[in-house]
Each structure stands twice: as C-alpha cells, then as structure tokens.
N, C-alpha and C positions, 0 to 999 in steps of 0.2 A: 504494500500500500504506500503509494509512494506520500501521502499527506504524513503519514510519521516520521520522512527524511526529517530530521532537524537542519541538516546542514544549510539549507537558503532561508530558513525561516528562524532561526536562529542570528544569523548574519545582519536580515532587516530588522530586526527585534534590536538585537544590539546598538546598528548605524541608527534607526530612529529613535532609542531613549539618549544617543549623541548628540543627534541634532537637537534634541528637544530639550536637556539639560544643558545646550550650549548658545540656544540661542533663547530662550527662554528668561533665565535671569538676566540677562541685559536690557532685555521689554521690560520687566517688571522693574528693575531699578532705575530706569529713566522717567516713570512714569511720575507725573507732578498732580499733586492735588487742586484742583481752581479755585479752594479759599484754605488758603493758608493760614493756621492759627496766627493769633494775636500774641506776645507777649503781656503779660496782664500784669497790671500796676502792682508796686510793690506794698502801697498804702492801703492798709486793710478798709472797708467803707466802713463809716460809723451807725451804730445800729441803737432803733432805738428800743428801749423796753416796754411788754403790751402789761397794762393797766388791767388788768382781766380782774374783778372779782372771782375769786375760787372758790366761794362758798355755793 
C-alpha cells in the first residue's frame, strides 16, 4: 500500500512545519496594535469618601 511509504510524506510534513515555524514568527512579531496603551500618570487621583448611613 503505497499510502504507508513515509518517505514523501514525511519529507513534506517536515519542509512545511519549516516553513511555517520560519516564516510565521516574523508575521506575528511585526504585527502593531492600532491603539497603543497610554503611559498612565504617576499621581494617584484623589478620591472622595461616600457618606453612606450604614444603619
């Protein structure tokens, strides 16, 4: 039965997880977000305290 050769299907198994671990992470690390966090102030905001009755 020739579908159990390994030998050609082995070969493209191997060449495409190459090509795909080789060109793969370089798509994903050039990839930029289109809103880029903010740095956020270092001054904590002032908060005020709620008046609540607790009874």
């Amino acid at each position: 039965m020739p579908q159990l050769n390994p030998a050609p299907w082995l070969a493209i198994l191997l060449f495409s997880w190459f090509i795909f671990l080789s060109v793969l992470p370089a798509k994903v690390m050039k990839h930029t977000f289109t809103n880029e966090p903010t740095a956020l102030s270092a001054k904590m905001p002032k908060t005020e305290p709620w008046n609540w009755p607790w009874h």
